[in-house]
C-alpha positions in Angstrom: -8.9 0.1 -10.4 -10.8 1.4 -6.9 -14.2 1.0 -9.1 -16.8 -1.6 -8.0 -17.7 -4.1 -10.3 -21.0 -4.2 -11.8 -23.1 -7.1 -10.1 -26.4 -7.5 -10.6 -29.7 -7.9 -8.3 -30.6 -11.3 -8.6 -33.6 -11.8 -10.2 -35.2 -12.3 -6.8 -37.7 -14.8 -6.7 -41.2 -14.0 -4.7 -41.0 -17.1 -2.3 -43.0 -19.5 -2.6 -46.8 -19.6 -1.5 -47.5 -20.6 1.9 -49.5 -23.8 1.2 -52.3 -23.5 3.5 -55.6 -22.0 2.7 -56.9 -20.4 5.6 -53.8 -18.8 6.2 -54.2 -17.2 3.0 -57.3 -16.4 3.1 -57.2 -14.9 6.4 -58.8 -11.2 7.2 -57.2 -9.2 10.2 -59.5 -9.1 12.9 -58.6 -7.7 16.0 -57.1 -4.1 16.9 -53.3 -3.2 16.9 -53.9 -3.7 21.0 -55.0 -6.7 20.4 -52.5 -8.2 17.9 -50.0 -7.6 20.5 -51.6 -10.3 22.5 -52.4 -12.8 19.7 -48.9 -14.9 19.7 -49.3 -17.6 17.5 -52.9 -16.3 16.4 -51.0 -13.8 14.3 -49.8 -16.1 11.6 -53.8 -16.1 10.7 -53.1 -12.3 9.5 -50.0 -12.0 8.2 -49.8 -14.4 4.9 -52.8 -12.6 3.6 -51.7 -9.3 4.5 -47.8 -9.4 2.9 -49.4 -12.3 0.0 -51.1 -8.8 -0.8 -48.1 -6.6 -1.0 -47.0 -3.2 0.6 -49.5 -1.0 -1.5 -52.7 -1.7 0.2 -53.5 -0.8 3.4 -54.8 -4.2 5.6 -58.5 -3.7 7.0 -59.2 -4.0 10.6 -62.6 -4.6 12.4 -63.3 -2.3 14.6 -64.5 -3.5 18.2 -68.3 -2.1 18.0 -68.2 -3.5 14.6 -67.1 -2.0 11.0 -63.9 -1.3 9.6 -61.0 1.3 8.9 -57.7 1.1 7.1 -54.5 1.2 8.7 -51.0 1.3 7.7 -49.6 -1.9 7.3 -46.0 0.0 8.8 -48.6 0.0 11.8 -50.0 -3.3 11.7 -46.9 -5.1 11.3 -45.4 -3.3 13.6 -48.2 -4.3 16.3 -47.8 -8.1 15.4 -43.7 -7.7 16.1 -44.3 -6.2 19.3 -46.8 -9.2 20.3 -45.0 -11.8 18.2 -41.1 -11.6 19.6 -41.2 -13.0 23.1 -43.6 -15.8 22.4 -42.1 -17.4 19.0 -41.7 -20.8 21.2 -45.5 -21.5 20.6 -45.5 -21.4 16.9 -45.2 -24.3 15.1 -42.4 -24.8 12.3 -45.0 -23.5 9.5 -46.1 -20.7 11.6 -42.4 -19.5 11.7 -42.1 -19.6 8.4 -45.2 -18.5 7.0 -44.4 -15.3 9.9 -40.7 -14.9 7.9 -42.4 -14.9 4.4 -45.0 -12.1 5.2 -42.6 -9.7 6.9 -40.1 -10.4 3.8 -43.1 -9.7 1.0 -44.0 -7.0 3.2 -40.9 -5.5 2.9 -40.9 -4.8 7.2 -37.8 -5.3 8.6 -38.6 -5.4 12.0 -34.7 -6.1 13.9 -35.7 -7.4 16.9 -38.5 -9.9 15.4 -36.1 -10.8 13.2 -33.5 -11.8 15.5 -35.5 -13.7 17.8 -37.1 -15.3 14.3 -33.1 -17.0 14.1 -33.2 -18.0 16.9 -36.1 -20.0 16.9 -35.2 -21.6 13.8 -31.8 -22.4 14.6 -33.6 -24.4 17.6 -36.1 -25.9 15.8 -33.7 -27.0 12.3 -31.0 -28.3 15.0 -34.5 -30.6 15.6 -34.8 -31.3 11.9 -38.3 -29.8 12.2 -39.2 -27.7 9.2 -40.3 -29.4 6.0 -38.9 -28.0 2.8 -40.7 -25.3 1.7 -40.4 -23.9 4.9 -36.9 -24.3 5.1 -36.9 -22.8 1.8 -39.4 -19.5 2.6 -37.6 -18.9 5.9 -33.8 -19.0 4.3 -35.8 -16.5 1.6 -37.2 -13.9 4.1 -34.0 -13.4 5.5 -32.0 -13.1 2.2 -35.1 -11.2 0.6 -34.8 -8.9 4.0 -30.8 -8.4 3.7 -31.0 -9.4 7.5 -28.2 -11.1 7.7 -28.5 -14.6 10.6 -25.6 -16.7 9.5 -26.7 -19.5 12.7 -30.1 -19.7 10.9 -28.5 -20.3 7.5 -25.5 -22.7 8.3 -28.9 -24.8 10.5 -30.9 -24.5 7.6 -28.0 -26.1 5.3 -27.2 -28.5 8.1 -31.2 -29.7 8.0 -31.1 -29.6 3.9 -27.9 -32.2 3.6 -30.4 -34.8 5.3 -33.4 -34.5 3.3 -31.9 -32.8 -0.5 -33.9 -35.1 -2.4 -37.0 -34.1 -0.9 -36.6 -30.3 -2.2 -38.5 -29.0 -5.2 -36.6 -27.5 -7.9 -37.8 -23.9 -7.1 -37.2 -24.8 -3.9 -33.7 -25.8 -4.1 -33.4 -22.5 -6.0 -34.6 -20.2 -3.9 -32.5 -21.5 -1.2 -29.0 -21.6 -3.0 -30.1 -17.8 -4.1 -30.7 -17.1 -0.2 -27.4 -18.7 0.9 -25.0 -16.3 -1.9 -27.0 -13.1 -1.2 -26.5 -13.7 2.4 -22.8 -15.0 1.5 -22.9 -17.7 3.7 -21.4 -21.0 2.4 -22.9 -24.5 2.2 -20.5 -26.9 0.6 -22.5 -29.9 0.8 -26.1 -28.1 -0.1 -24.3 -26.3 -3.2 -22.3 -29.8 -3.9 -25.4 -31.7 -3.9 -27.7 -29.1 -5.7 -24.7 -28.8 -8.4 -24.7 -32.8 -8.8 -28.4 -32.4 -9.1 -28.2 -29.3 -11.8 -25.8 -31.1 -13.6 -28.1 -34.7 -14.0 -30.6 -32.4 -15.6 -32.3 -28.8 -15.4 -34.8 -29.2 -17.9 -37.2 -29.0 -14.8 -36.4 -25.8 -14.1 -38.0 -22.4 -15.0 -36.2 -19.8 -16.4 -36.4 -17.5 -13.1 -34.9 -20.4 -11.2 -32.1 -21.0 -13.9 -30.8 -18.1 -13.8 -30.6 -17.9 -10.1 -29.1 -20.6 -9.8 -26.5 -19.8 -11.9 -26.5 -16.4 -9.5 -25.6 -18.0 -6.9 -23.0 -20.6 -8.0 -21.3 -17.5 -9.5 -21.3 -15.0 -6.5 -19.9 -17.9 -4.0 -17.5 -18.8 -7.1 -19.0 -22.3 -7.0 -17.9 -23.0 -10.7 -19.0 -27.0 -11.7 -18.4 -26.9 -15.0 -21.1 -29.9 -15.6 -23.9 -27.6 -13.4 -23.1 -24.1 -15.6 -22.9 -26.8 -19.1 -26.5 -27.9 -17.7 -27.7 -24.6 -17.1 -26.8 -23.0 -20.5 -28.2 -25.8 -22.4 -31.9 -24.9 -20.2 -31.1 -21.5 -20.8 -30.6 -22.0 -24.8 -34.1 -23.7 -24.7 -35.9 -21.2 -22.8 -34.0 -17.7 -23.9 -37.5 -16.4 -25.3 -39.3 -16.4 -21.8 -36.5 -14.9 -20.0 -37.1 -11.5 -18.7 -34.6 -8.8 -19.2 -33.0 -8.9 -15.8 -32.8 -12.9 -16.1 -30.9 -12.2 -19.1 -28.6 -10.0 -17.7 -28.5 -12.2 -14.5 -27.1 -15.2 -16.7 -24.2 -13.7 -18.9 -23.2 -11.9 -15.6 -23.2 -15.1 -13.9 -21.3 -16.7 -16.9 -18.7 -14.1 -17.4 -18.1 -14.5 -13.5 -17.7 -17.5 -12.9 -15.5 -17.5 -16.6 -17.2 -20.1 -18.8 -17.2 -18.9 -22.1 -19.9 -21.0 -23.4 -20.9 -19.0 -27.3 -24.1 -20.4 -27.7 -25.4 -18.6 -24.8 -23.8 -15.5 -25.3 -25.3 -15.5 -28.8 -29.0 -16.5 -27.7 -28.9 -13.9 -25.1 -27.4 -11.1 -27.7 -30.6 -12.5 -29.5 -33.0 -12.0 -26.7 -31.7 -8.6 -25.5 -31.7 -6.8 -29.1 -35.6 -8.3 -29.2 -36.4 -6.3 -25.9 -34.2 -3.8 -25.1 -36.3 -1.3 -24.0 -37.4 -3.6 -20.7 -33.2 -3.4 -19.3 -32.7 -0.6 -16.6 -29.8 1.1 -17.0 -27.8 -1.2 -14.4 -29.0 -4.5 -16.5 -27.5 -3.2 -19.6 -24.2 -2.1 -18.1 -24.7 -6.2 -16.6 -25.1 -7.2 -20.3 -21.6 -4.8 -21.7 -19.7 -5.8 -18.7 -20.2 -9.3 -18.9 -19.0 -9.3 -23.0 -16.4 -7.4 -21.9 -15.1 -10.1 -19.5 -16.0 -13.0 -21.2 -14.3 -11.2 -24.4 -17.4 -12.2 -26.6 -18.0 -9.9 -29.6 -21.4 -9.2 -30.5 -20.7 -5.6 -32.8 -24.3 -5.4 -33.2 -26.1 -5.6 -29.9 -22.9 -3.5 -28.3 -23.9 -0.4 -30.3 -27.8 -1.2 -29.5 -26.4 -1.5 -25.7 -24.5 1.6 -26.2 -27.2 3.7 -27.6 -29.6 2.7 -25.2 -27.7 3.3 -22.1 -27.2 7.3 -23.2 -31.1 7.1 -23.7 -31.1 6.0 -19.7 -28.6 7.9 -18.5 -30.3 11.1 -19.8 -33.7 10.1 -18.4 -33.4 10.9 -14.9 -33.1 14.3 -13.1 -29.8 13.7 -11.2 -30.1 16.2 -9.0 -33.3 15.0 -7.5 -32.0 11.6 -6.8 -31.3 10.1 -3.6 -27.6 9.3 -2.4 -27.8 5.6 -3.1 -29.4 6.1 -6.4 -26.9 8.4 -7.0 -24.0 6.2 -6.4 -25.5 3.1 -8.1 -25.7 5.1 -11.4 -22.0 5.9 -10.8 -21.2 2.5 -10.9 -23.8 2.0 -14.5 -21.5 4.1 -16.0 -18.4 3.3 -14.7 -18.8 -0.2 -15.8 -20.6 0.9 -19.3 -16.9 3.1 -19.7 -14.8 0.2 -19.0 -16.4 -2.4 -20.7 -16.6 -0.5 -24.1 -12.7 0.4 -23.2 -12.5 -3.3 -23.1 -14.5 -4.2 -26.4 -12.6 -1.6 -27.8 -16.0 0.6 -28.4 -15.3 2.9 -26.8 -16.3 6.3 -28.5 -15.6 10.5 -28.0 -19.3 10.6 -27.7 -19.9 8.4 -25.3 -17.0 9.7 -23.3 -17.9 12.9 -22.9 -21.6 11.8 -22.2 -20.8 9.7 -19.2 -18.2 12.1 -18.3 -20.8 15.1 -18.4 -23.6 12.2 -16.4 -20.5 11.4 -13.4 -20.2 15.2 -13.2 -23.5 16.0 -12.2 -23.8 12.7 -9.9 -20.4 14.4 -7.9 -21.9 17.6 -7.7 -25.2 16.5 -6.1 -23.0 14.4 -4.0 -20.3 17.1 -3.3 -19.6 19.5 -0.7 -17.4 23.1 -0.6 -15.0 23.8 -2.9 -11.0 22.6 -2.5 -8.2 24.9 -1.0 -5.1 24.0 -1.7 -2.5 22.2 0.2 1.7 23.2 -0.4 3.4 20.6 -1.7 6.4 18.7 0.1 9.2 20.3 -1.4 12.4 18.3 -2.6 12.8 15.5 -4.9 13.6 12.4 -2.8 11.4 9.6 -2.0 9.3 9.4 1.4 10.4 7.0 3.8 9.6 8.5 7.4 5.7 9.4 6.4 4.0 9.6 3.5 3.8 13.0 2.1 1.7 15.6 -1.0 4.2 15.3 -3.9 1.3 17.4 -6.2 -1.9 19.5 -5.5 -4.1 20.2 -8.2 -6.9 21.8 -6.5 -9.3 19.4 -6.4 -6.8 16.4 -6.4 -3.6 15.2 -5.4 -1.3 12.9 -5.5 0.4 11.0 -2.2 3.5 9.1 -1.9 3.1 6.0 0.4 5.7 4.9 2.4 6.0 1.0 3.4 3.8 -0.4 6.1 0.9 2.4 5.6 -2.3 1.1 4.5 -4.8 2.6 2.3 -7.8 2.2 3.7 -11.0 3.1 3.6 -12.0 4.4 6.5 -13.0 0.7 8.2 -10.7 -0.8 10.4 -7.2 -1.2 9.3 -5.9 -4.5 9.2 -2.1 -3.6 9.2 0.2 -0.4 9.2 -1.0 3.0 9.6 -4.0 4.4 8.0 -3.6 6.7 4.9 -7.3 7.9 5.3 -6.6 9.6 8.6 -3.5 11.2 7.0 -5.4 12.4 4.3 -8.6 13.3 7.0 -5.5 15.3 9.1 -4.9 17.3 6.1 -8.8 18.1 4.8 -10.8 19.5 7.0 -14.6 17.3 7.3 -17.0 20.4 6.4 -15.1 21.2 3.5 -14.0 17.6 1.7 -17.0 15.1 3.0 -15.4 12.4 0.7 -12.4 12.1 3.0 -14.7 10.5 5.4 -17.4 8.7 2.9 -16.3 5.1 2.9 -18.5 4.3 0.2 -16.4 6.6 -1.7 -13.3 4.9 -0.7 -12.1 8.0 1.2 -11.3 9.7 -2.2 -8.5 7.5 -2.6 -8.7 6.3 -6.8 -6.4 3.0 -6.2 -4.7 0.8 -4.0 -1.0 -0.4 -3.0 -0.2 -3.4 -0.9 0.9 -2.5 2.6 4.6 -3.8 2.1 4.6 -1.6 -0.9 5.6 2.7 -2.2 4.6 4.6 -4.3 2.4 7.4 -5.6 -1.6 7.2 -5.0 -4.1 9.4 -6.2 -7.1 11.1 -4.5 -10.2 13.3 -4.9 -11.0 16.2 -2.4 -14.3 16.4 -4.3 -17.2 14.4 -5.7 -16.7 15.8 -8.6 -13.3 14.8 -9.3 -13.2 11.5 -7.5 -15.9 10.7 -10.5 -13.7 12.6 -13.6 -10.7 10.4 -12.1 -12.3 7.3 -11.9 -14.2 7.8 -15.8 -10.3 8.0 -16.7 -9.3 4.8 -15.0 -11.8 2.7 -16.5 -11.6 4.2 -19.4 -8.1 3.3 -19.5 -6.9 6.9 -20.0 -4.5 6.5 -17.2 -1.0 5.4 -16.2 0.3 3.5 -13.6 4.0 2.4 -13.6 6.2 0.8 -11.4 9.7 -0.5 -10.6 9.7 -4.3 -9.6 12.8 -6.1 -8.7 12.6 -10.2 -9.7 13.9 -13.9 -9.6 15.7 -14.9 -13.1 16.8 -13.0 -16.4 13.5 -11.4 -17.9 13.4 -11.1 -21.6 13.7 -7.1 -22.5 11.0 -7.1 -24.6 7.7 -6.1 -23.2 5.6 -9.0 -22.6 2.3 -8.8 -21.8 0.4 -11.0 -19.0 -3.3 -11.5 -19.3 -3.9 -14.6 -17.1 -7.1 -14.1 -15.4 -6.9 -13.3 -11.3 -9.0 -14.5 -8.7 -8.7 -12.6 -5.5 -9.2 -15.0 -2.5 -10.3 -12.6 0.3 -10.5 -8.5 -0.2 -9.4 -7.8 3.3 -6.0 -8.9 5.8 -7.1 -11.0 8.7 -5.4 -11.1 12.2 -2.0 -9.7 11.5 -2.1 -8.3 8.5 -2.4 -11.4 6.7 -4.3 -11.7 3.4 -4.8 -14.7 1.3 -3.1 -14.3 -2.1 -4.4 -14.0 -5.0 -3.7 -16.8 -8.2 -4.1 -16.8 -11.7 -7.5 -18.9 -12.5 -8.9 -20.0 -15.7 -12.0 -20.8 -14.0 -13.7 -17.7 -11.7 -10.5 -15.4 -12.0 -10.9 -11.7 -13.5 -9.7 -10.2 -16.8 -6.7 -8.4 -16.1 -3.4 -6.7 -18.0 -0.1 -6.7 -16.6 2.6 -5.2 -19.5 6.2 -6.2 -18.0 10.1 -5.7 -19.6 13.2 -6.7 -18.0 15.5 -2.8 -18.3 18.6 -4.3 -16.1 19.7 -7.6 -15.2 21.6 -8.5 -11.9 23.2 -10.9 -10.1 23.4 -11.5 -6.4 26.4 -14.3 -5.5 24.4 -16.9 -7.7 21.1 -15.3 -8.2 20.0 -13.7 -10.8 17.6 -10.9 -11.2 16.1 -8.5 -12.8 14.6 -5.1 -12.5 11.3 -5.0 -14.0 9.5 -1.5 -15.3 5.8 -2.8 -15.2 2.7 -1.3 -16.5 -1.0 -2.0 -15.7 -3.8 -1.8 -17.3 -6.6 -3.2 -14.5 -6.0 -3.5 -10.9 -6.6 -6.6 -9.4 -5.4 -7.7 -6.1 -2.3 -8.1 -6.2 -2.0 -8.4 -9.9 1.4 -7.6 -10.7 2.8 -10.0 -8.5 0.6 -13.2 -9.6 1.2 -12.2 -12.8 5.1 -11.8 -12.8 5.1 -15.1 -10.4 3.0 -17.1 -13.4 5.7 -16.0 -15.7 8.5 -17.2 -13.8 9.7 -14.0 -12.3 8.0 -14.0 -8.6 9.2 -10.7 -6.8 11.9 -10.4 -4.6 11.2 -10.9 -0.9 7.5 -11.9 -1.8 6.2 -14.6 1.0 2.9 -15.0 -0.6 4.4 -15.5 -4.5 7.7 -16.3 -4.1 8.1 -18.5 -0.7 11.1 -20.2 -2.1 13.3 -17.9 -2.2 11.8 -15.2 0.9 14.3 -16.6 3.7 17.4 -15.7 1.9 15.7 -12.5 0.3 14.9 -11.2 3.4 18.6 -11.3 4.5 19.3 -8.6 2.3 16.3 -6.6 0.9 13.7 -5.4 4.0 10.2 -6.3 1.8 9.3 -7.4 -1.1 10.7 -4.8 -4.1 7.4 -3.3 -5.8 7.5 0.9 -6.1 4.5 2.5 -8.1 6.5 5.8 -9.3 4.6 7.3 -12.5 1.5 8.2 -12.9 -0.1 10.0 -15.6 -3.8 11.3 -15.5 -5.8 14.5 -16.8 -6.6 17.5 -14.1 -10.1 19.4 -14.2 -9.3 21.1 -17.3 -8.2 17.7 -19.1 -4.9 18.9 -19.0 -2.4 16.0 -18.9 -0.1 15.5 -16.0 2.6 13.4 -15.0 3.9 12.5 -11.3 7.2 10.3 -10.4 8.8 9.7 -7.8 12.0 7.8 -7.0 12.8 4.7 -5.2 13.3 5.0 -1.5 16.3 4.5 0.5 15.7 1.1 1.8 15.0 -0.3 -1.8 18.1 1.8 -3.4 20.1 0.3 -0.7 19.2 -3.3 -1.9 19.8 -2.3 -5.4 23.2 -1.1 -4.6 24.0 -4.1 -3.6 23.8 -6.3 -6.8 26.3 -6.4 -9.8 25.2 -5.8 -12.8 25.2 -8.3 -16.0 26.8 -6.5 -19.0 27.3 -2.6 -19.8 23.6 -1.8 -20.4 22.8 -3.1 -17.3 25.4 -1.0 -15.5 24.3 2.0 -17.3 20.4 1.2 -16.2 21.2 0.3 -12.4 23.1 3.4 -12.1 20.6 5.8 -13.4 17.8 3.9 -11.2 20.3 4.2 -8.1 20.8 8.3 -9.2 17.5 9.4 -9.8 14.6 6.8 -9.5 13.6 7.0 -12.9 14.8 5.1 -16.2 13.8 6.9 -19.2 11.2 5.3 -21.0 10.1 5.9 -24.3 6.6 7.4 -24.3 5.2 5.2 -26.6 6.1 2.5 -23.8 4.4 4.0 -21.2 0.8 4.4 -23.0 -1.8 3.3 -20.7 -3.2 -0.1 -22.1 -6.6 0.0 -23.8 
């Protein structure tokens, strides 16, 4: 599905301490006008000022003597101003110690900021920072979401020589900085895995569990390291907090190493403080069961219970648009990973549903109109096209080499956002433009690939359609054309998928997915050969699919680990693309059911047929036995094979 996985905050770590004394110990002492003069002399404010956090107001000395409270918006502010074009005359620790205060001040100040990189990509290309100021300034940055990936690859490049020398809070810190900047440091991560994996009974719990953070997020899995850091965890589960709980089975499930005994201390832990987990760290908890496929019956109800509790508390209305959207996601994940643990309850169901309801409406605009309908019951090849309006949804067909997109730059093909932002006018369906909302759009089909996609025109339906998909209460079929004979019964695929990349490069192109024991996703892929063909001495079959997750790329890793790659598939199949291209045009994949409820829960079914271009390769096989005729020719007639209902269930 379109829906974000849940993914924790790290449990973010306060820096560490600028070391000298009077630094700390500082008072401001000169006027704002002043300050902008100081230079260097401002690193003798600022420690004490962000050591003291964002909710006290510093104290400056007036100049006939006295003093009065400012902002410290203001303050900080001043010292950016005098502080940017004169960064060359602080040493090392005074860049540093400038970085930390700004970050535990919470001021972003862009242009500060920028020249701050700058500097210290000049002065680590000079190995000149020790390493806690390596550390703090890689922490600022991170902390600050300003993202300097110059000052990070010279602050990696400076680490390789002197990774011995770091502390173990320091080496944690800076691994955390590097994954929530996603920036990659092979040799720092290497060397700090080696060094995890010798031994991390050194470490605190805090810096366990972020380092475990950040191996999963860059998908870093060293099965020694994440052995090392379970048994630390094991040790210390009692004096994690909540959110480092949460932060480690997230990171476990991730990175996909199973290991019980921590599942089962931290289902310990969690039922002993549950009421210290936010709502988004017990959805972290349920999701990361759910992938990890750990039952723990007991704390899954606690989990359960206490997530309605949250999910009740605020007033939803009143909440801000990114509040608004991050409890989206809560819930979305809570639905799918109870769906997944198979805990997944009428209650809770209509709770969540009722919660997503109210987040759409204080996100949602006007009311829909509706649009008419493409008439006629043939595929679309020329342009994609409205097969069915509900009101406030709608299904498209997608024609080959259009792209759906959300709004960002399309990497290949035509956009299907600006088809669907021709069609709905801006002031009265906002989502067609919100990115963050994928343009409305519920799902995803390759570019090469047809077939029916669903979309919102409200808020409010974007979120009932989305509850459905990862409560997997709906259906998503298709027709796929493969190498080899296929058994006809349904098998089902649950190899895990990791997606390498989530966007095409230059030309389209975009790394393909694999089936991965180690980092891949959970995923279902339900497949059954309904015709097999030959092709002068190849044989194939043609392959009714059904999905139960959508991965990137799922079905055709999935049918390419079972032996069956897709027809004309370059990425899955490269054996066989030069002489599949001579006959069929792209590789044969055609979403054409798909089953979901409308805004009165009514259920409703969409097909479409095969295009031309793929009925045209079709035609061109012979068929292996009488059954097979039969099938071929009904595809080639209509499109659609009749399926027994029971088949086409949506996977729980």
């Amino acid at each position: 599905g379109r829906g974000r996985e849940p993914r924790p905050a790290p449990c973010a770590p306060g820096g560490l301490d600028v070391q000298a004394a009077p630094l700390l110990a500082a008072r401001p002492c000169q006027r704002c006008a002043e300050l902008r003069q100081a230079g260097p002399q401002a690193r003798r404010v600022l420690p004490g000022v962000g050591g003291a956090g964002r909710g006290e107001a510093p104290r400056l000395r007036r100049a006939g003597g006295g003093e009065r409270r400012v902002g410290s918006g203001v303050l900080f502010r001043a010292v950016a101003s005098g502080s940017s074009a004169r960064l060359r005359e602080f040493k090392p620790q005074e860049l540093a110690n400038l970085g930390w205060a700004f970050a535990k001040a919470a001021s972003r100040e862009a242009e500060l900021l920028r020249g701050l990189a700058d500097e210290g990509v000049a002065r680590a290309g000079a190995s000149a920072f020790a390493p806690q100021e390596m550390s703090n300034l890689a922490w600022a940055f991170a902390t600050l979401a300003f993202t300097a990936p110059k000052l990070c690859r010279a602050l990696a490049s400076q680490m390789e020589g002197c990774f011995a020398r770091l502390k173990a809070q320091e080496r944690a810190n800076s691994l955390w900085a590097f994954a929530k900047l996603s920036v990659r440091a092979p040799k720092v991560f290497r060397a700090s895995a080696i060094r995890t994996a010798a031994g991390a009974e050194d470490l605190a719990p805090q810096n366990v569990a972020n380092l475990a953070w950040a191996f999963a997020s860059l998908a870093w899995c060293d099965a020694a390291a994440f052995h090392a850091l379970a048994t630390a965890a094991v040790e210390k589960i009692r004096e994690f907090s909540p959110q480092g709980l949460s932060s480690m089975v997230w990171s476990f499930a991730t990175a996909s190493f199973r290991d019980l005994g921590l599942f089962r201390a931290v289902a310990a832990a969690s039922a002993a403080s549950l009421g210290g987990f936010s709502g988004q760290g017990l959805c972290n908890i349920m999701w990361a069961y759910a992938s990890a496929d750990v039952q723990e019956p007991e704390l899954h109800e606690l989990l359960k219970r206490r997530f309605l509790e949250a999910c009740s508390e605020p007033d939803v209305p009143s909440l801000a648009p990114a509040s608004l959207r991050g409890l989206s996601v809560d819930v979305l994940g809570m639905l799918w990973a109870l769906a997944c643990l198979g805990r997944l309850d009428d209650r809770f169901l209509r709770a969540s549903s009722g919660t997503l309801a109210r987040i759409g409406r204080a996100l949602g605009g006007p009311g829909p109109a509706a649009i008419a309908p493409a008439r006629g019951g043939g595929a679309c090849s020329d342009g994609p096209r409205v097969v069915a309006d509900l009101g406030d949804r709608l299904v498209i067909c997608k024609p080959a080499e259009w792209e759906v997109d959300d709004a960002a730059e399309v990497s290949a093909g035509f956009s299907l956002s600006g088809y669907l932002r021709a069609l709905l006018p801006r002031r009265r369906f906002p989502i067609t433009r919100d990115g963050e909302s994928q343009c409305g759009f519920l799902h995803r089909l390759d570019v090469p690939s047809t077939g029916l996609i669903l979309a919102a025109k409200t808020y409010e339906a974007y979120f009932d359609l989305q509850a459905q998909l990862h409560a997997g209460l709906m259906a998503r079929e298709y027709w796929a054309l493969c190498h080899g004979w296929a058994s006809q019964a349904p098998r089902e695929v649950r190899a895990q998928v990791l997606a390498r990349g989530t966007a095409a490069g230059a030309g389209g192109y975009s790394p393909p997915s694999r089936v991965a024991q180690v980092g891949g996703r959970r995923c279902a892929t339900r497949a059954s050969a309904v015709a097999h063909a030959v092709r002068h001495e190849d044989a194939l079959s043609l392959m009714f699919v059904v999905i139960g997750t959508g991965r990137k790329h799922q079905i055709r890793a999935h049918v390419a680990h079972i032996g069956h790659p897709v027809v004309c598939d370059g990425k899955y199949g490269p054996a066989t693309y030069p002489s599949d291209a001579a006959w069929c045009p792209r590789h044969f994949l055609h979403r054409h059911r798909l089953g979901f409820r409308d805004a009165k829960a009514r259920a409703c079914e969409v097909s479409v047929p095969l295009p031309s271009d793929l009925l045209n390769a079709l035609g061109s096989l012979g068929a292996r036995g009488a059954r097979s005729a039969k099938a071929l020719a009904s595809v080639g007639r209509q499109g659609y094979w009749h399926v027994r209902q029971s088949d086409c269930a949506p996977l729980p």
